[in-house]
C-alpha positions as CSV (number, residue, x, y, z in Angstrom):
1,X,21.6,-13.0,-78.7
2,X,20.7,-13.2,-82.5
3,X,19.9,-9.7,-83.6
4,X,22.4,-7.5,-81.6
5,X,25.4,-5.7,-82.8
6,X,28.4,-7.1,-82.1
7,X,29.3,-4.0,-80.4
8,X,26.4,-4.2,-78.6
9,X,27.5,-7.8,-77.2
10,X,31.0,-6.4,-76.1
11,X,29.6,-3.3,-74.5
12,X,26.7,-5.1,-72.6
13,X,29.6,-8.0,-71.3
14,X,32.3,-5.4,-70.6
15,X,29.1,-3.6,-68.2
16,X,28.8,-7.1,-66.5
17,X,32.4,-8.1,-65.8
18,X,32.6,-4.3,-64.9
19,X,30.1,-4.6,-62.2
20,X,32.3,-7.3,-60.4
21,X,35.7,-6.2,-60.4
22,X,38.0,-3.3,-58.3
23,X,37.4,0.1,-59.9
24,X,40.6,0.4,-61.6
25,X,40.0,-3.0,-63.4
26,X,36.6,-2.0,-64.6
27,X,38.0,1.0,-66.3
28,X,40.5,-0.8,-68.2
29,X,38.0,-3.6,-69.2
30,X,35.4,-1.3,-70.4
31,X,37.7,1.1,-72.6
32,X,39.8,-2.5,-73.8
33,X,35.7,-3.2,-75.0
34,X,35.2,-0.1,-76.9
35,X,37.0,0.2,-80.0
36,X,35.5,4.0,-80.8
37,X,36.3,6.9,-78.4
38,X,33.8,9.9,-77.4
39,X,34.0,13.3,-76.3
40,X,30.8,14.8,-73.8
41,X,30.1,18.0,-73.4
42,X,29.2,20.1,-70.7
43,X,28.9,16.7,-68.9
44,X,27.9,16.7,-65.4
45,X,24.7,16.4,-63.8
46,X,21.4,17.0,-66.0
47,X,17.6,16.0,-66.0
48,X,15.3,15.4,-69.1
49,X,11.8,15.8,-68.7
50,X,9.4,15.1,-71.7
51,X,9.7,17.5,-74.6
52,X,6.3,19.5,-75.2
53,X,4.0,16.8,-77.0
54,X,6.0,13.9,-76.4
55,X,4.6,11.3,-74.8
56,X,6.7,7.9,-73.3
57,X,5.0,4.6,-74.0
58,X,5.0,0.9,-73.2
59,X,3.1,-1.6,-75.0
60,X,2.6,-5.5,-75.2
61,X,3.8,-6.9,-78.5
62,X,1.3,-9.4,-78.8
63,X,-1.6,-8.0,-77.5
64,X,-1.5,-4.1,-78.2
65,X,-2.2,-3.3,-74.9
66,X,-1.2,0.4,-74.6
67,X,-0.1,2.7,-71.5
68,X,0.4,6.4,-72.2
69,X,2.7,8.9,-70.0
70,X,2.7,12.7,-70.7
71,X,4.4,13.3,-67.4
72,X,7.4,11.3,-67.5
73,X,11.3,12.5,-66.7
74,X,14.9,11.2,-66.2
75,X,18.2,12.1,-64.7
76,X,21.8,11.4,-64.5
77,X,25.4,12.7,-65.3
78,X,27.6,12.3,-67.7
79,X,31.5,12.8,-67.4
80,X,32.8,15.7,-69.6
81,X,36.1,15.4,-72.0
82,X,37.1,13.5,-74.9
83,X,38.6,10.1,-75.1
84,X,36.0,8.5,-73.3
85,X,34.9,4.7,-73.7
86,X,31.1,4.2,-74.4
87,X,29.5,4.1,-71.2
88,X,29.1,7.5,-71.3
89,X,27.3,7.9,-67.4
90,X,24.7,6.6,-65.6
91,X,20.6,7.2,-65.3
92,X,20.0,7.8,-61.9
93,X,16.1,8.3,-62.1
94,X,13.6,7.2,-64.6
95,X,10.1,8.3,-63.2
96,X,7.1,7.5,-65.7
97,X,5.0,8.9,-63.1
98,X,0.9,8.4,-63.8
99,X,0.1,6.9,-67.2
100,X,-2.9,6.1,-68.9
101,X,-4.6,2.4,-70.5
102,X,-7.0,0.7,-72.0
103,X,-10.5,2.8,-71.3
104,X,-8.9,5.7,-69.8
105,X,-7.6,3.4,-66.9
106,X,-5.0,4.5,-64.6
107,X,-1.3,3.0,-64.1
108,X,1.4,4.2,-62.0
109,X,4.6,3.1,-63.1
110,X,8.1,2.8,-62.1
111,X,11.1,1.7,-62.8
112,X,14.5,-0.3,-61.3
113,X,16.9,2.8,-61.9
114,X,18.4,4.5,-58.6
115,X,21.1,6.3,-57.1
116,X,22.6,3.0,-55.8
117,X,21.7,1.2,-58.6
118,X,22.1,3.1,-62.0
119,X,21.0,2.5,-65.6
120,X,23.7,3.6,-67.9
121,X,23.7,5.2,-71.6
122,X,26.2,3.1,-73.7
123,X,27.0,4.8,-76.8
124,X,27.3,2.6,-79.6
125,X,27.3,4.5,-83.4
126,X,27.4,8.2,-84.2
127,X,26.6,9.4,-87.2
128,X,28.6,13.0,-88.0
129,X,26.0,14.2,-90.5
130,X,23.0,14.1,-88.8
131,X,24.9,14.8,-85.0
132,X,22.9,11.6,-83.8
133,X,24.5,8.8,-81.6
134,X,22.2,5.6,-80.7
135,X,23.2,3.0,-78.5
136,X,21.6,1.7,-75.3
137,X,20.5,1.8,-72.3
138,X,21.7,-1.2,-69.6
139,X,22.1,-1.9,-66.9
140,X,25.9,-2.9,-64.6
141,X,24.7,-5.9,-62.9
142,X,26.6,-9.0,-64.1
143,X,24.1,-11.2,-62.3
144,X,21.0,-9.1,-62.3
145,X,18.1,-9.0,-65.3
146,X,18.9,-5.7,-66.4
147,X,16.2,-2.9,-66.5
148,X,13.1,-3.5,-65.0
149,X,9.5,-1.2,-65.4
150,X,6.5,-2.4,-63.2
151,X,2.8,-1.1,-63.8
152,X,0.7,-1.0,-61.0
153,X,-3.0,-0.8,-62.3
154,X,-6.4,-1.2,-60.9
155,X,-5.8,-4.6,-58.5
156,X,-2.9,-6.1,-61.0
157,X,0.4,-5.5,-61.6
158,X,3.1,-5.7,-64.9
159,X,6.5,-6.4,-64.3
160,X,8.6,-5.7,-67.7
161,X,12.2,-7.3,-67.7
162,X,14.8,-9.9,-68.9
163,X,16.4,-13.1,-67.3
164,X,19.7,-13.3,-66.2
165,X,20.9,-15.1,-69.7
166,X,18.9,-11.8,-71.5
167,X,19.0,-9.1,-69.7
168,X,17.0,-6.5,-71.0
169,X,17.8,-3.2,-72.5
170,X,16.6,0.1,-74.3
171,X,17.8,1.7,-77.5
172,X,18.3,4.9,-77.6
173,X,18.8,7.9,-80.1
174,X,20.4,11.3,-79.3
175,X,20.1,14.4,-81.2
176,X,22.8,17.1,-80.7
177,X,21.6,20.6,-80.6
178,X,18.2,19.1,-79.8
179,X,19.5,17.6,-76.9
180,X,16.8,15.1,-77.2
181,X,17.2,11.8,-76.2
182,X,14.5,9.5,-78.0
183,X,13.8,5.6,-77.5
184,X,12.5,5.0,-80.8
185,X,10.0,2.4,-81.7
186,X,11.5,-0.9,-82.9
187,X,9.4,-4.0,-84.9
188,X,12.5,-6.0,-84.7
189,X,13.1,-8.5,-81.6
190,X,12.1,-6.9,-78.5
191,X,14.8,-5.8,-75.5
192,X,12.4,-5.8,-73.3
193,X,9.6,-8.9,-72.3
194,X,6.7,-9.1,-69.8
195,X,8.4,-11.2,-67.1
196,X,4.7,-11.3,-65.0
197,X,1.3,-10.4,-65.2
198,X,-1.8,-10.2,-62.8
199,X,-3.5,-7.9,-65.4
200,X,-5.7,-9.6,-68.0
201,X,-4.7,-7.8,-70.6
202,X,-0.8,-7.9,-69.7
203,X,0.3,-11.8,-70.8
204,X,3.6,-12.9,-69.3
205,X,6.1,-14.3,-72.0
206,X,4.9,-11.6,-74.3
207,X,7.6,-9.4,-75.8
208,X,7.0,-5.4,-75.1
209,X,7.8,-2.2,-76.8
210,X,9.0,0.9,-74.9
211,X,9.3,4.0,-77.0
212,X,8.7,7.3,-77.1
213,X,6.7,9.9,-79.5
214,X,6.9,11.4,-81.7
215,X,9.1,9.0,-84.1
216,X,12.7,10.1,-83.9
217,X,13.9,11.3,-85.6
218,X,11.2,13.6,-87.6
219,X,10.2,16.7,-87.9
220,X,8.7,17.5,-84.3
221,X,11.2,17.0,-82.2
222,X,10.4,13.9,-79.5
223,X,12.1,11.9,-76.4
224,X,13.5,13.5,-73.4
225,X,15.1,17.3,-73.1
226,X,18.1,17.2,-71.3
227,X,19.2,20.0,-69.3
228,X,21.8,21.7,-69.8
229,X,21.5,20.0,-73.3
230,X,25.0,18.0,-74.3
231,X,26.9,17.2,-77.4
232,X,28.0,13.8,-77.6
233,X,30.2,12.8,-80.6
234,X,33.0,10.3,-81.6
235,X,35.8,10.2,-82.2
């Protein structure tokens, strides 16, 4: 797991071992994990669709193929208070919807998050000065892949994942008073690969890049717009 911070690594392993034990032992585990507290507020239940002009994309690495949402929106909750370990609530719904590719083609994608089985935002930094935390977005399946995005094109399909050994993640940035959250564009190694491909110019094995636009932080304000917007810091 070159490449990931070492909070990272006890964060994403506290989600696993979470996943299998009693409820009261997966508390303690994940707040043992954590070694910075954090205080949500309003918490509760929100959605975030795309902010005006921001667009949600997923790309191969190695080829540059390119699919476009404009539509795209996600949900979940987070639980209000301080003194909170870093999995700060989970992604209930993560709806691409109709996005465009190569040629003006048409994909419909989707993803693995549910109801029954959640993504979750792990916070992992916070920076006081700028009101930004980053951190991640995983998955609490100890013997799952982690998240999972399929595109559905003309006679193909792309399924975009990790293996049980790497599950794959997102990185995320959130922007108090903004109430954006952003998934900015990374060069580094990728969270995310193309587990299968039927489409030509898909290739399984290839790393991928999920982000949204515009780059986060900047001066037009990109990513999702949570409702009612939240103010996440720590400690």
């Amino acid at each position: 797991m070159t490449g990931l911070n070492t909070s990272r690594i006890v964060r994403i392993a506290a989600v696993a071992v979470a996943a299998a034990l009693p409820a009261t032992a997966a508390v303690a585990t994940s707040a043992v994990a954590a070694t910075a507290t954090w205080t949500v507020s309003p918490g509760g239940s929100w959605t975030g669709p795309l902010s005006s002009g921001a667009t949600f994309v997923i790309q191969d690495g190695v080829t540059g193929t390119t699919v476009t949402c404009v539509s795209s929106a996600i949900a979940g909750s987070f639980t209000p208070g301080s003194g909170q370990s870093d999995l700060l609530g989970p992604v209930t719904s993560v709806s691409p919807g109709t996005c465009t590719g190569p040629g003006g083609s048409t994909y419909t994608v989707a993803t693995n998050a549910s109801s029954a089985a959640p993504w979750f935002v792990g916070a992992v930094a916070y920076n006081a000065s700028t009101g930004i935390t980053n951190g991640d977005l995983t998955t609490a399946s100890g013997s799952g892949t982690g998240l999972a995005i399929t595109l559905t094109g003309a006679g193909c399909t792309v399924v975009l994942g990790g293996t049980t050994t790497l599950h794959a993640y997102l990185i995320f940035d959130y922007q108090d008073g903004d109430g954006r959250l952003a998934i900015p564009y990374h060069t580094y190694r990728p969270t995310i690969r193309i587990v299968s491909s039927t489409c030509s110019s898909w290739r399984a094995g290839d790393g991928a890049r999920v982000y949204t636009t515009p780059v986060f932080p900047g001066s037009l304000p990109g990513g999702f717009a949570l409702s009612p917007s939240q103010t996440i810091t720590s400690p």
